[in-house]
C-alpha positions as CSV (number, residue, x, y, z in Angstrom):
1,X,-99.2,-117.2,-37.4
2,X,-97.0,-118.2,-40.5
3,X,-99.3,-116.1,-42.4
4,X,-98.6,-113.1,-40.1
5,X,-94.8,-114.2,-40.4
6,X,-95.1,-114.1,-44.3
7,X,-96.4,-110.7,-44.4
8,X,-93.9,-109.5,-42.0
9,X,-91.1,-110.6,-43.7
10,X,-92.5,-108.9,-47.0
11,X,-93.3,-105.8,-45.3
12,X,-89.6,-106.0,-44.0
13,X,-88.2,-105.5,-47.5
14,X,-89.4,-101.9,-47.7
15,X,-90.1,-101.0,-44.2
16,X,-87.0,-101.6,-41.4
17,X,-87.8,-103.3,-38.2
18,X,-87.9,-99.9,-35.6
19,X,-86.8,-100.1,-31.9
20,X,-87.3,-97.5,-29.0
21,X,-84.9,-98.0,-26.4
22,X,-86.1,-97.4,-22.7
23,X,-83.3,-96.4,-20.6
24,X,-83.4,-96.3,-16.7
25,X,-80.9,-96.2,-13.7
26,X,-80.5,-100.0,-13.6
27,X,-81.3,-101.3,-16.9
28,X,-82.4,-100.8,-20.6
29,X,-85.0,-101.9,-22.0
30,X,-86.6,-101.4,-25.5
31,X,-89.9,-101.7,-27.9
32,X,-89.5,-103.5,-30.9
33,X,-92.0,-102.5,-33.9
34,X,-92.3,-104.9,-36.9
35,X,-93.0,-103.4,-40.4
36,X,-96.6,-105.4,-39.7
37,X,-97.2,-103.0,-36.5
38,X,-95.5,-100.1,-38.1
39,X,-97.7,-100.5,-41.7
40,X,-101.3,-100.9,-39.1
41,X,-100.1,-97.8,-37.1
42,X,-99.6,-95.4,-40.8
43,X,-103.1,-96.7,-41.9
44,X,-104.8,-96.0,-38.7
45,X,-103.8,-92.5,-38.4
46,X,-104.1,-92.0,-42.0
47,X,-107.2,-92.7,-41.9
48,X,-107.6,-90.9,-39.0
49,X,-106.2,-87.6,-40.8
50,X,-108.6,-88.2,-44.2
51,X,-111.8,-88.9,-42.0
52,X,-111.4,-85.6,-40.0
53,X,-110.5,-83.7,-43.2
54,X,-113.8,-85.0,-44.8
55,X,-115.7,-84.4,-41.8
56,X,-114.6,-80.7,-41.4
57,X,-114.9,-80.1,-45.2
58,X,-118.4,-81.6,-44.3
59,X,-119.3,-78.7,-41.5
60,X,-117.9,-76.0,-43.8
61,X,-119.4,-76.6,-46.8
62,X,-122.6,-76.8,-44.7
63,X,-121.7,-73.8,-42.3
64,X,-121.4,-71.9,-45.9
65,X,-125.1,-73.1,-47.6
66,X,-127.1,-72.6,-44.6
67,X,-125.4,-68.7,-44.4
68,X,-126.2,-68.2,-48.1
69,X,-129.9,-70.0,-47.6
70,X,-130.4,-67.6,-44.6
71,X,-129.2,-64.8,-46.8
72,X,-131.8,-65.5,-49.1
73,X,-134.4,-65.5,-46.5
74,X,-133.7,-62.3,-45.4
75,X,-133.3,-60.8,-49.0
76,X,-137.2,-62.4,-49.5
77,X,-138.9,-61.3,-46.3
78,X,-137.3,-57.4,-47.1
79,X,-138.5,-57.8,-50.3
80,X,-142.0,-59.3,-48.9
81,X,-142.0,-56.0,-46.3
82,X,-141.4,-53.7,-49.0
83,X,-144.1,-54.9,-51.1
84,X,-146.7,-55.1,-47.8
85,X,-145.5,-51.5,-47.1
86,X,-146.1,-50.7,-51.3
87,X,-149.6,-52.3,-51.0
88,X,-150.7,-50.4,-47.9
89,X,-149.4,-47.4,-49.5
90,X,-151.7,-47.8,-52.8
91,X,-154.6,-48.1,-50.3
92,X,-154.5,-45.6,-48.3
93,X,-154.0,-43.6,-51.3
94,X,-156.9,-45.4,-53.4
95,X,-159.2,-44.5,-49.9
96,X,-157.8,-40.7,-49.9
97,X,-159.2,-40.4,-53.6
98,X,-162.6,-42.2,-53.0
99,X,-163.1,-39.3,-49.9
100,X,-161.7,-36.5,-51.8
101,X,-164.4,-37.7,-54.7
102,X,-167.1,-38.2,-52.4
103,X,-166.6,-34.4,-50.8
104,X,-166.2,-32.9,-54.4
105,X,-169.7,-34.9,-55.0
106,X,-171.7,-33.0,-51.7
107,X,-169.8,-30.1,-52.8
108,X,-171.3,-29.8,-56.6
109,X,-174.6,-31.3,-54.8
110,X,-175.2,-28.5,-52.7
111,X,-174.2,-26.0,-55.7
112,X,-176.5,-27.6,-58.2
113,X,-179.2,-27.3,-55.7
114,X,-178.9,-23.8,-55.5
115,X,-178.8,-23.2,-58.9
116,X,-181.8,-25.2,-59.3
117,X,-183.5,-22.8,-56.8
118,X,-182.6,-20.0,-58.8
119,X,-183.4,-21.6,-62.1
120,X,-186.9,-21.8,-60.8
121,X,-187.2,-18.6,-59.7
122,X,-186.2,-16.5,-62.5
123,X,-188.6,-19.0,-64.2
124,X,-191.3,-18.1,-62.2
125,X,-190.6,-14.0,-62.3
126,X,-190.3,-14.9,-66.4
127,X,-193.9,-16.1,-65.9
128,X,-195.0,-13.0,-63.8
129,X,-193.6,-10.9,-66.9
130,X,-195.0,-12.8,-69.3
131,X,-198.1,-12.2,-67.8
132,X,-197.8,-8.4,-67.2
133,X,-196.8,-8.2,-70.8
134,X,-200.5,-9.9,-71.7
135,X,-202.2,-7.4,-69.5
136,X,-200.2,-4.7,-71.4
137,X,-200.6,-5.9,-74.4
138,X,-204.5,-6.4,-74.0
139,X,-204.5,-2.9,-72.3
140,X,-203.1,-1.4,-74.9
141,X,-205.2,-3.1,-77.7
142,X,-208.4,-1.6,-75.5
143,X,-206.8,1.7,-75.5
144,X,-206.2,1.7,-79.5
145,X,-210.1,0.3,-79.8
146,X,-211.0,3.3,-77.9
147,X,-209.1,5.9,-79.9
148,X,-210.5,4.7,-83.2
149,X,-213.8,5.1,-81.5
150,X,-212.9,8.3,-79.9
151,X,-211.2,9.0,-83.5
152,X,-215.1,8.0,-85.4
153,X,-216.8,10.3,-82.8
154,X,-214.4,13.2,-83.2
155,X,-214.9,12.9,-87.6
156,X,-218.8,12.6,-87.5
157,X,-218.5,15.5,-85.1
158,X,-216.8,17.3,-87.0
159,X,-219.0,16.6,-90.0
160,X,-221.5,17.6,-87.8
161,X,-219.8,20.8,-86.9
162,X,-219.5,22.1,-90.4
163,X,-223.3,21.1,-91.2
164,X,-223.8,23.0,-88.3
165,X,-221.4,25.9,-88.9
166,X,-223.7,26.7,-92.7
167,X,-226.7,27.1,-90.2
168,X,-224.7,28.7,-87.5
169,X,-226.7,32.3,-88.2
170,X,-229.7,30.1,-87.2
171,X,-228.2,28.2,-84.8
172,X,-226.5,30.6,-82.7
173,X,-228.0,28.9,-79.5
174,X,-226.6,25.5,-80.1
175,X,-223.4,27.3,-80.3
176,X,-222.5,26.7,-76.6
177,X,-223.5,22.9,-76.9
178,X,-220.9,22.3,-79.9
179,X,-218.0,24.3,-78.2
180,X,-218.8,22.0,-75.2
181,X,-218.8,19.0,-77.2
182,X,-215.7,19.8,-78.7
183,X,-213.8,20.3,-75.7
184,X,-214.8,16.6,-74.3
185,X,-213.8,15.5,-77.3
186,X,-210.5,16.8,-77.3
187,X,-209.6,16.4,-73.7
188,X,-210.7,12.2,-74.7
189,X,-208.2,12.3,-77.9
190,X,-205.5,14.1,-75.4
191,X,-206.3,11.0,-72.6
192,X,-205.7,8.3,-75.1
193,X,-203.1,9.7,-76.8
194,X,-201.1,9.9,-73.6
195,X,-202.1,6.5,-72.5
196,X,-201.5,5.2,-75.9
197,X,-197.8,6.4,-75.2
198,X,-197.5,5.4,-71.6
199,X,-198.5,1.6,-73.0
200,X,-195.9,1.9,-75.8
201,X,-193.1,2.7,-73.6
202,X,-194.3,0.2,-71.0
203,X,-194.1,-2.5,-73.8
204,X,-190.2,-1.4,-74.7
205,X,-189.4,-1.6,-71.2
206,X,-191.0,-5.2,-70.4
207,X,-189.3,-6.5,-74.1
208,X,-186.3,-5.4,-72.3
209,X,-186.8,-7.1,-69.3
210,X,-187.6,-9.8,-71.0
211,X,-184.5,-10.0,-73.3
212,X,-182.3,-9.7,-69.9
213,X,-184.0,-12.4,-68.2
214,X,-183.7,-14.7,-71.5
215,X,-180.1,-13.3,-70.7
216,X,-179.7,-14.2,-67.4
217,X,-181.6,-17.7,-68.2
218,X,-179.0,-18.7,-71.4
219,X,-176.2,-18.1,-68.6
220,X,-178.3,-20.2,-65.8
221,X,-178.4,-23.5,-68.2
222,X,-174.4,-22.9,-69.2
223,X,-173.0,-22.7,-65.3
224,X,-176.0,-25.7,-65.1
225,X,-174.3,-27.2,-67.5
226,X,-171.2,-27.3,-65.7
227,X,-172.5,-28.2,-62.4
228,X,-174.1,-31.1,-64.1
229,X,-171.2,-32.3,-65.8
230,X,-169.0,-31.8,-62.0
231,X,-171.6,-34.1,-60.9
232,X,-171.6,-36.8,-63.5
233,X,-168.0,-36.9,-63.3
234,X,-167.9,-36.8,-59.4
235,X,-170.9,-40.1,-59.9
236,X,-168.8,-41.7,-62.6
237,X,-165.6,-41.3,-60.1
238,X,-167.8,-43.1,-57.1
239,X,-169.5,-45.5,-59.2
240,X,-166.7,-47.5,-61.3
241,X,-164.2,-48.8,-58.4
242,X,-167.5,-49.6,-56.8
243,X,-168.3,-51.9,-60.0
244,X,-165.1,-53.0,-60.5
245,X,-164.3,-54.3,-56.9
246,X,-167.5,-56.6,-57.1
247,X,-166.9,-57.6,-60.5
248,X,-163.5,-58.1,-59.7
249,X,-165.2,-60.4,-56.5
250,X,-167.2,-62.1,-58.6
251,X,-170.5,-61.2,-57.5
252,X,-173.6,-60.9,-59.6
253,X,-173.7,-57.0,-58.9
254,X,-177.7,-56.8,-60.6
255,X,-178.9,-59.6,-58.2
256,X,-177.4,-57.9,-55.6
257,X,-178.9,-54.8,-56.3
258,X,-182.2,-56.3,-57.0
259,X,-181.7,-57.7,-53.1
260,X,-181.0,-54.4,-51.9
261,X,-183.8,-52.5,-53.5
262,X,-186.1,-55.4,-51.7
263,X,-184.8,-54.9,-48.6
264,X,-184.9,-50.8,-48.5
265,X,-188.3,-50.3,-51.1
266,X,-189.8,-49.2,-47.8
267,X,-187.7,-46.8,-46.3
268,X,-185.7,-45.2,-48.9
269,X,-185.9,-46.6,-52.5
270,X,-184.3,-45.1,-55.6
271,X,-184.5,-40.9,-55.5
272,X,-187.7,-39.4,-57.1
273,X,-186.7,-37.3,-60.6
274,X,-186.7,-34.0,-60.2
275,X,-189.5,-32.2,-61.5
276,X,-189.5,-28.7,-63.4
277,X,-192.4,-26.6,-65.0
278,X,-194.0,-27.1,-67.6
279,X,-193.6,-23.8,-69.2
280,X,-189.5,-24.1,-68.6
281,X,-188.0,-23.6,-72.1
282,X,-184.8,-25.7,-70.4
283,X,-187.5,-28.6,-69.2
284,X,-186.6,-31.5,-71.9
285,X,-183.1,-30.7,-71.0
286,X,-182.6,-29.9,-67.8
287,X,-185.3,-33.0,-66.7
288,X,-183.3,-35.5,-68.5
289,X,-179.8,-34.7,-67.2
290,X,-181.7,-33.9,-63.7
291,X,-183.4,-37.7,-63.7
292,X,-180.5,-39.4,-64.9
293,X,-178.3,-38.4,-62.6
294,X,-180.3,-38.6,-59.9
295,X,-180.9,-41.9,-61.0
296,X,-177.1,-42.6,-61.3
297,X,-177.1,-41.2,-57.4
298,X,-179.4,-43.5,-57.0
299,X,-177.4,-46.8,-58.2
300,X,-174.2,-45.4,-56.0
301,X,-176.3,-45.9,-52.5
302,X,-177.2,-48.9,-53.8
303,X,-173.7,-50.2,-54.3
304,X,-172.6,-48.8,-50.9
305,X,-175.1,-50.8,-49.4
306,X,-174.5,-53.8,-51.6
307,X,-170.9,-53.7,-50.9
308,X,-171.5,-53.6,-47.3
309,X,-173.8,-56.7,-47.9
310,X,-171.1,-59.3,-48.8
311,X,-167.8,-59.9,-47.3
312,X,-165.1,-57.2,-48.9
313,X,-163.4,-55.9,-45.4
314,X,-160.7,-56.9,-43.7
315,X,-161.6,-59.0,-40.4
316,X,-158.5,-57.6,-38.0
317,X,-158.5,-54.0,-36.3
318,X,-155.1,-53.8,-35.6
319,X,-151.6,-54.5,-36.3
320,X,-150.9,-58.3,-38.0
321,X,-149.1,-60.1,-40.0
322,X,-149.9,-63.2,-42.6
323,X,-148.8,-66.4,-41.9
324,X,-150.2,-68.8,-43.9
325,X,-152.5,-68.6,-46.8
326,X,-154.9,-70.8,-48.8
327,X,-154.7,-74.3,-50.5
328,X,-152.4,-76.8,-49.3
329,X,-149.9,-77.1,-46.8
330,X,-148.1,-79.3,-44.5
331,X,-150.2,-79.6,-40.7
332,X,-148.6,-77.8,-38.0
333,X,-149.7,-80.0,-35.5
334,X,-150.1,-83.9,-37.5
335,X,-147.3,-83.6,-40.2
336,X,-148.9,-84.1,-43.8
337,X,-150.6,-82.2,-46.4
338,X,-153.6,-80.8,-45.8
339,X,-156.2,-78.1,-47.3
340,X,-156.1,-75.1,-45.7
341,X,-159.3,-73.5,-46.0
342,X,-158.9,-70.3,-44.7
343,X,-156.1,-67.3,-44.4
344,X,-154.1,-67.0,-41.1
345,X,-153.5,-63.3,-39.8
346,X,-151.3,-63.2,-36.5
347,X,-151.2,-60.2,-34.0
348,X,-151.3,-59.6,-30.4
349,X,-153.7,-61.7,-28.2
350,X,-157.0,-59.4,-27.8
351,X,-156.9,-57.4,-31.1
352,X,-159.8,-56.7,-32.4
353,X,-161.9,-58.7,-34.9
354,X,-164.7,-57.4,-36.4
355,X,-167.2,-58.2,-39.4
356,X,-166.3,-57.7,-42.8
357,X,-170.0,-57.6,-43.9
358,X,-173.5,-56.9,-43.1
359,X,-175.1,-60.1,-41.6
360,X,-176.6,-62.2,-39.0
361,X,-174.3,-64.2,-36.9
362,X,-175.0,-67.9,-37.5
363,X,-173.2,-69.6,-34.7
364,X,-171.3,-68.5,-31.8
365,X,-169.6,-70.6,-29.5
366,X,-166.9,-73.4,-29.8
367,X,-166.6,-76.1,-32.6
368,X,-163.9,-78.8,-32.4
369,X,-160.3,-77.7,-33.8
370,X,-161.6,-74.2,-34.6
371,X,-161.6,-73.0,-31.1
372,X,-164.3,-70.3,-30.4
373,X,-165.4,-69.7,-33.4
374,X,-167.7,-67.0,-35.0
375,X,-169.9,-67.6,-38.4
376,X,-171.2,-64.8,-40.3
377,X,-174.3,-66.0,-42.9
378,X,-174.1,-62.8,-45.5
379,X,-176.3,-62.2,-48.7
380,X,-175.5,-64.1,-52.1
381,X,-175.1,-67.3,-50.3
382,X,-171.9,-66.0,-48.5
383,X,-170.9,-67.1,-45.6
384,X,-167.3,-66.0,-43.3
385,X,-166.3,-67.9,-40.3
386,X,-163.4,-66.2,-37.6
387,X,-161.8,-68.9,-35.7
388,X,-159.7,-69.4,-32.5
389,X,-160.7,-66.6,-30.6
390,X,-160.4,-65.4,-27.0
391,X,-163.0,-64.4,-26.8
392,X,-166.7,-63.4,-28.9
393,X,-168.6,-60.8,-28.3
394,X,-172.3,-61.8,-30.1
395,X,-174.6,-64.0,-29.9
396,X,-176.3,-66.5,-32.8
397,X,-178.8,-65.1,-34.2
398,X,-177.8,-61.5,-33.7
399,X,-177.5,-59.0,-36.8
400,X,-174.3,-57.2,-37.2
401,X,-173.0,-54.0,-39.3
402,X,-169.4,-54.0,-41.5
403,X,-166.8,-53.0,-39.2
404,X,-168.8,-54.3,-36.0
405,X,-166.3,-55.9,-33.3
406,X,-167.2,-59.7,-33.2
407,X,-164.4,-60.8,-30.8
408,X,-160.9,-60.8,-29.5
409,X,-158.0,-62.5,-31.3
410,X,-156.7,-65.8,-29.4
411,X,-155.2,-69.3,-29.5
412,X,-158.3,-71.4,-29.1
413,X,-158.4,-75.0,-30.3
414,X,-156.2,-76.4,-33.0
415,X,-153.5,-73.7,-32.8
416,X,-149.7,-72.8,-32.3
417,X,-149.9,-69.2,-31.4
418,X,-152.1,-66.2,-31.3
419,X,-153.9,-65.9,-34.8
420,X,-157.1,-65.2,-36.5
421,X,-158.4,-68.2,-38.9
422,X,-160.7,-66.5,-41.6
423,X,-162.7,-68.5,-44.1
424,X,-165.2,-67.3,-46.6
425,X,-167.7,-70.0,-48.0
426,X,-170.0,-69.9,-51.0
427,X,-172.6,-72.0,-51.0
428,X,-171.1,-74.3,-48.4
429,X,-168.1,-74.4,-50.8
430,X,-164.8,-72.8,-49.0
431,X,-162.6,-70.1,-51.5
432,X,-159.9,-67.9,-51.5
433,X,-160.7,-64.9,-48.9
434,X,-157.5,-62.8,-50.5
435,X,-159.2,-61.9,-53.6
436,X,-162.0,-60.6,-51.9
437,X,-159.7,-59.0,-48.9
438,X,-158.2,-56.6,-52.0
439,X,-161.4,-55.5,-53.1
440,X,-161.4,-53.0,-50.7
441,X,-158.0,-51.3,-51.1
């Protein structure tokens, strides 16, 4: 008490002793406040007044960072739509150009087979001349043999005429014979002569034919030519993305082409080379360019059928969105961090879900946190699993096609929505499914 006295009384030096009176009808009364009471009241509400000026400078200055932080958000995820809608774009417009390419390719096929027909029949009506020119050429020799003969006959006949003429006064009955003889003779020379000239101008007409159709052949090879080159450019145009998107995969793309001649040796194979004639003066040429890029059409099936072998497609037929990726993240459903081994693709319940490669469905059913699940075994040890689904629509054991529906998108085991879990596995070993995913764009 004397120590609340002391303070009291020092307190009283610079703070007055304060009294409120309390007046009624009958009496006063009044409140008497020491400088102890009046000192405990100012610190109470002054430190009322600083703790609710720290608190609401608290609410602010959070009210302001989570605007700006949801700001941000919203700047990222209209930059992340953009660059979804930039992507999509490029595809569609890298598919466009691998269609437009493959209908110039049947295009300048069609064209170069039709000039191939026509190659090989002007070859074969060169052939036809060439041989009429022999037979013209041999009938003509025949016909010069026969004049010299005919030429012999008429000068020993006519040596014989004038040895007959100096005996003529003796003779004059053989005259009939020798004017006879002489007539034969000169209807023969006026024969040959006329045949001899029918067979020269026969000659200057076939050289001529000849000469056009060496002509019309020089211009055959140059639009040939040009067809050829339309069709290695139209090859080189369907080949390289194909090359580039499984080298870009990293897939051995000679072992899997080696696995794809095995497994079609029996029913298609590579293309046989085109064959020309012999006689063709275009046949090195022409046979070469013909064989190579037939061969070259050959190695673009094969690449469309490789690429359809191993998982490049994209797994959803429909509208989605991605919502978590691969590598590590916290667990949605135990808290931690975890390895998440596959890419997460959400969209309405029941979209369809379909292959993204040739194969033969390993399992199908339901397998602990995955839900229903679907596995894919492909070729080069690949192998793609779809997860939570509503429901699957194959059976183990069953082969499916690229693009073949496999199931309906769900919410199946381990899950906190409607989503597609999509993993891709070589050699047992999980990896990254987007690099493959953009092999297709």
């Amino acid at each position: 008490m004397r120590k609340f006295n002391a303070i009291n009384n020092l307190l009283g030096k610079y703070i007055p002793e304060q009294r409120i009176y309390l007046r009624s009808e009958n009496s006063t009364r009044y409140m008497r406040f020491s400088p102890l009471a009046q000192t405990t009241l100012g610190v109470v509400i002054a430190s009322t007044i600083c703790w609710t000026v720290i608190a609401s400078s608290a609410l602010l200055v959070d009210k302001l960072t989570s605007g700006s932080a949801r700001n941000k958000s919203a700047v990222v995820q209209i930059a992340y739509q953009d660059r979804l809608s930039q992507i999509s774009g490029e595809r569609d417009q890298r598919a466009l150009e691998a269609q437009t390419a493959q209908k110039r390719f049947y295009v300048a096929l069609k064209q170069i087979s039709i000039q191939q027909s026509d190659l090989l029949e002007a070859e074969e009506e060169r052939r036809e001349l060439a041989t009429g020119i022999e037979i013209m050429q041999r009938k003509l020799q025949n016909a010069v043999k026969e004049r010299d003969v005919a030429q012999k006959r008429s000068d020993a006949l006519l040596d014989e005429l004038q040895t007959v003429s100096g005996s003529l006064n003796t003779r004059l009955s053989d005259a009939s014979d020798v004017e006879s003889t002489l007539s034969v003779i000169t209807e023969a020379l006026g024969s040959t002569t006329t045949e001899r000239d029918q067979i020269i101008s026969d000659t200057q007409e076939m050289k001529e034919r000849v000469a056009n159709l060496e002509f019309d052949a020089r211009l055959l090879q140059e639009r040939s030519d040009q067809i050829f080159a339309s069709l290695e450019d139209a090859v080189e145009v369907s080949l390289a993305p194909l090359e580039r998107n499984l080298n870009r995969s990293g897939i051995s793309v000679d072992g899997l082409l080696r696995e794809v001649r095995r497994g079609y040796s029996g029913t298609g194979g590579p293309m046989t080379p085109l064959v020309v004639s012999s006689k063709s003066i275009f046949e090195d040429k022409i046979s070469r360019r013909a064989s190579g890029l037939l061969q070259d059409l050959d190695r673009v099936n094969l690449m469309k059928l490789a690429a359809r072998k191993v998982p490049l497609g994209h797994p959803v037929a429909g509208s989605y969105r991605y919502t978590s990726g691969f590598g590590y993240r916290r667990d949605p459903n135990h808290g931690g961090r975890r390895l998440h081994k596959g890419r997460d693709m959400a969209g309405p319940k029941g979209t369809p879900i379909v292959a993204t490669g040739d194969g033969v469905i390993s399992f199908a059913g339901r397998q602990s946190g995955y839900g229903k699940l679907v596995k894919i075994r492909h070729s080069q040890g690949f192998e793609t699993y779809y997860a939570h689904l509503n429901r699957i629509r194959v059976k183990t054991g069953q082969r499916v096609n690229r693009g073949q529906r496999i199931g309906d998108m769900g919410t199946t085991g381990k899950s906190t929505g409607v989503h597609l879990h999509y993993e891709i596995r070589v050699g047992g070993k999980a990896v990254n499914p987007a690099k493959y995913m953009r092999s297709v764009n």
